[in-house]
Every structure is written in structure tokens, then in C-alpha cells.
Short mmCIF file of the C-alpha atoms (twelve columns), coordinates in Angstrom:
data_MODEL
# 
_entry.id   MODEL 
# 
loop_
_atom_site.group_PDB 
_atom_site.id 
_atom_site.type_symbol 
_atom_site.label_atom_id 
_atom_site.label_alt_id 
_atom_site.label_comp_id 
_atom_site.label_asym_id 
_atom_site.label_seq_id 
_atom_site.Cartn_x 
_atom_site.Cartn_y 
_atom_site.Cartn_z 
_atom_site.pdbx_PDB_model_num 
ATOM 1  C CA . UNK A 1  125.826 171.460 -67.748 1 
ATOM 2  C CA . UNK A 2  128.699 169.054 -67.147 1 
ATOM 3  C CA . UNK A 3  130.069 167.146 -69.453 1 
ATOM 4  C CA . UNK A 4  129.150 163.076 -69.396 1 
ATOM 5  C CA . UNK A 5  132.474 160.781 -69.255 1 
ATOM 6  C CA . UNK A 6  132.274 158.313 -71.869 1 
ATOM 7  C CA . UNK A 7  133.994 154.993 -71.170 1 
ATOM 8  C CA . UNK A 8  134.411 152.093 -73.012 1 
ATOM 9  C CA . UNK A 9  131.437 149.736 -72.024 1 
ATOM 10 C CA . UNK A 10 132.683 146.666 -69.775 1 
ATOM 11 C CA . UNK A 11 131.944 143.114 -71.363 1 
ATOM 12 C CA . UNK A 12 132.348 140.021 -69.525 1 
ATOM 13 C CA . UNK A 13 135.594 138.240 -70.914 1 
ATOM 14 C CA . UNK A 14 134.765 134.557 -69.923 1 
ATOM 15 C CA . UNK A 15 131.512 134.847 -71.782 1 
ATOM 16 C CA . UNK A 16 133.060 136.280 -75.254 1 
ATOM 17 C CA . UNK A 17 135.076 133.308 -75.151 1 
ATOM 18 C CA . UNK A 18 131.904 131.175 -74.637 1 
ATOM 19 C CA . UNK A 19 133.167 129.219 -71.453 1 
ATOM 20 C CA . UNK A 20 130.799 127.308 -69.394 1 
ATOM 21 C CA . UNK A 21 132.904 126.583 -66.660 1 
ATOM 22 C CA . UNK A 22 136.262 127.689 -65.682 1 
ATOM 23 C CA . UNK A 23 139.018 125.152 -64.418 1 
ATOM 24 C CA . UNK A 24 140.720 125.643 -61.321 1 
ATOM 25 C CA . UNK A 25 143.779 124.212 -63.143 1 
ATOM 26 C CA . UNK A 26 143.972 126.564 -65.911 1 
ATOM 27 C CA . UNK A 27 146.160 129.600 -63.961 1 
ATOM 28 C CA . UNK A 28 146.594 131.502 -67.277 1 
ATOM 29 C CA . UNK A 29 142.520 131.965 -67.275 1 
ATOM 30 C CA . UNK A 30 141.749 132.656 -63.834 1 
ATOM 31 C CA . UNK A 31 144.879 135.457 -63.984 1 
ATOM 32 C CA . UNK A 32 142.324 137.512 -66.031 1 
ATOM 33 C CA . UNK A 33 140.337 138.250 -62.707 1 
ATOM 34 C CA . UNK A 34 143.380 138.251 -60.134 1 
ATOM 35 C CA . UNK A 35 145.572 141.260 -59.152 1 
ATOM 36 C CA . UNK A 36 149.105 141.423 -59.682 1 
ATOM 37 C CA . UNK A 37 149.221 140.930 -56.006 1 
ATOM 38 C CA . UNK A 38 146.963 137.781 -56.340 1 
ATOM 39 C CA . UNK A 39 143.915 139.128 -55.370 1 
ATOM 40 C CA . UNK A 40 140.725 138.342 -56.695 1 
ATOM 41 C CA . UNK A 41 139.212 141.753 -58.984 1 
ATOM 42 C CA . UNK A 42 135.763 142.942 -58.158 1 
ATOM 43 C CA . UNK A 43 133.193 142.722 -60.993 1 
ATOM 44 C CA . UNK A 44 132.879 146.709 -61.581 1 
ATOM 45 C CA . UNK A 45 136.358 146.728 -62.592 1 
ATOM 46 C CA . UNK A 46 136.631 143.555 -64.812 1 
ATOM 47 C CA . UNK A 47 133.091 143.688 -65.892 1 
ATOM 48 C CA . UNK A 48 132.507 139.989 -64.948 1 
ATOM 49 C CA . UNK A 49 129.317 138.912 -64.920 1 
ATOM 50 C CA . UNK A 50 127.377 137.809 -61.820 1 
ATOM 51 C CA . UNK A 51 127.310 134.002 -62.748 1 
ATOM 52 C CA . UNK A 52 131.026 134.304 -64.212 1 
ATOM 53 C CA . UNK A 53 132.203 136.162 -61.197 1 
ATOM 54 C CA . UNK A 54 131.339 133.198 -58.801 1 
ATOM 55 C CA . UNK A 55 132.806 130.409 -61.078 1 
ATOM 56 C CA . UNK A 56 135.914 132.835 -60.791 1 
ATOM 57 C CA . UNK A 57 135.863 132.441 -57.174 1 
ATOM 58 C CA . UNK A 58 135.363 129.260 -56.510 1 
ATOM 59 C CA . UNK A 59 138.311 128.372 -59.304 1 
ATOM 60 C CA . UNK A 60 140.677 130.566 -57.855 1 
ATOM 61 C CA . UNK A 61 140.181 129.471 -54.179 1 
ATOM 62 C CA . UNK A 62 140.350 125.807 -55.091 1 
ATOM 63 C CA . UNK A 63 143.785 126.632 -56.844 1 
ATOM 64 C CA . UNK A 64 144.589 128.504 -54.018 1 
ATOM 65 C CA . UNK A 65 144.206 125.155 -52.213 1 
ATOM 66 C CA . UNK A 66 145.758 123.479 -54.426 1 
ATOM 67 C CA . UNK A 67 149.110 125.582 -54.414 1 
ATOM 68 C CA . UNK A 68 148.336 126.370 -58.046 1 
ATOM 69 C CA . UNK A 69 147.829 130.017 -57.274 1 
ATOM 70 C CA . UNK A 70 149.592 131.498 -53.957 1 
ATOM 71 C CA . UNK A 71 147.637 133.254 -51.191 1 
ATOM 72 C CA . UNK A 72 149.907 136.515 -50.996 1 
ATOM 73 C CA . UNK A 73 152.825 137.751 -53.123 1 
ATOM 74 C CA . UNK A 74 155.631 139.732 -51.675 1 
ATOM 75 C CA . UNK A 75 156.495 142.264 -53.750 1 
ATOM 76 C CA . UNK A 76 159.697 142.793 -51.920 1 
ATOM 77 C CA . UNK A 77 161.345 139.938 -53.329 1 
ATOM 78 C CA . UNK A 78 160.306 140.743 -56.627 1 
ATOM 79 C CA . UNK A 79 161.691 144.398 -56.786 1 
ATOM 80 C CA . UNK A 80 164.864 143.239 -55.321 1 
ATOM 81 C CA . UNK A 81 165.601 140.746 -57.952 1 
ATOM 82 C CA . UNK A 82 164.960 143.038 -60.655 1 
ATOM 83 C CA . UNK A 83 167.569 145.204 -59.529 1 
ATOM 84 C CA . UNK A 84 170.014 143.043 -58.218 1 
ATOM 85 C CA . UNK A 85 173.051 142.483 -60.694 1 
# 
């Protein structure tokens, strides 16, 4: 018989910290659940719960609006200045 995997169980972050809501205008939370190319993370890989996961949403498409949080980032320009010099 094969072997079972055993991985660390997935929690929902915003609930150990005992939020109720999450503000759009707080970019250092909503980074928890966003890509490093500013996509929004699915739940099975943050472990977000289902209520959670839609607060998520909804904060990071109003900062979106907002300009808080940008739509897309180019990574070209971000490679380039690392190794320009």
C-alpha cells in the first residue's frame, strides 16, 4: 500500500486573528490572500474559509477600485531594476 502524504492542516488566517471584517484600506492584510502578481489566491491554497474568502474579495476589488491595490503587475520592470546598476 502507498504511503499517505501528510501535510500540515490549512487554518484560516483571518479567523486566528479574530477579524470580523476586513478593510479594503488595510493593503498589508488583504496581501495575505493576493499573489505576488496581484492576484487573488484560491481558498485550497490559503485555506481561507468560505465566509473569509468572500470578505477577501470584495476588499481587494474595492481597493482595486480604489487604486490601493493595482490590477496587474509587470514583472518586467521589476527584474530590470533589480539588476540595473
Amino acid at each position: 500500500m502507498a504511503e499517505r502524504r501528510k501535510f500540515a492542516k490549512k487554518y484560516c488566517k483571518y479567523s486566528a486573528m479574530k477579524l470580523d471584517t476586513i478593510d479594503y484600506k488595510d493593503v498589508d492584510l488583504l496581501k495575505i490572500s493576493m499573489s505576488e502578481r496581484g492576484k487573488i489566491m484560491p481558498r485550497r491554497l490559503t485555506g481561507t474559509s468560505k465566509r473569509m474568502q468572500e470578505k477577501v474579495e470584495i476588499a481587494i476589488k474595492r481597493a482595486r477600485h480604489m487604486a490601493l491595490v493595482p490590477y496587474i503587475v509587470n514583472t518586467h520592470n521589476l527584474t530590470d531594476s533589480a539588476y540595473a546598476k
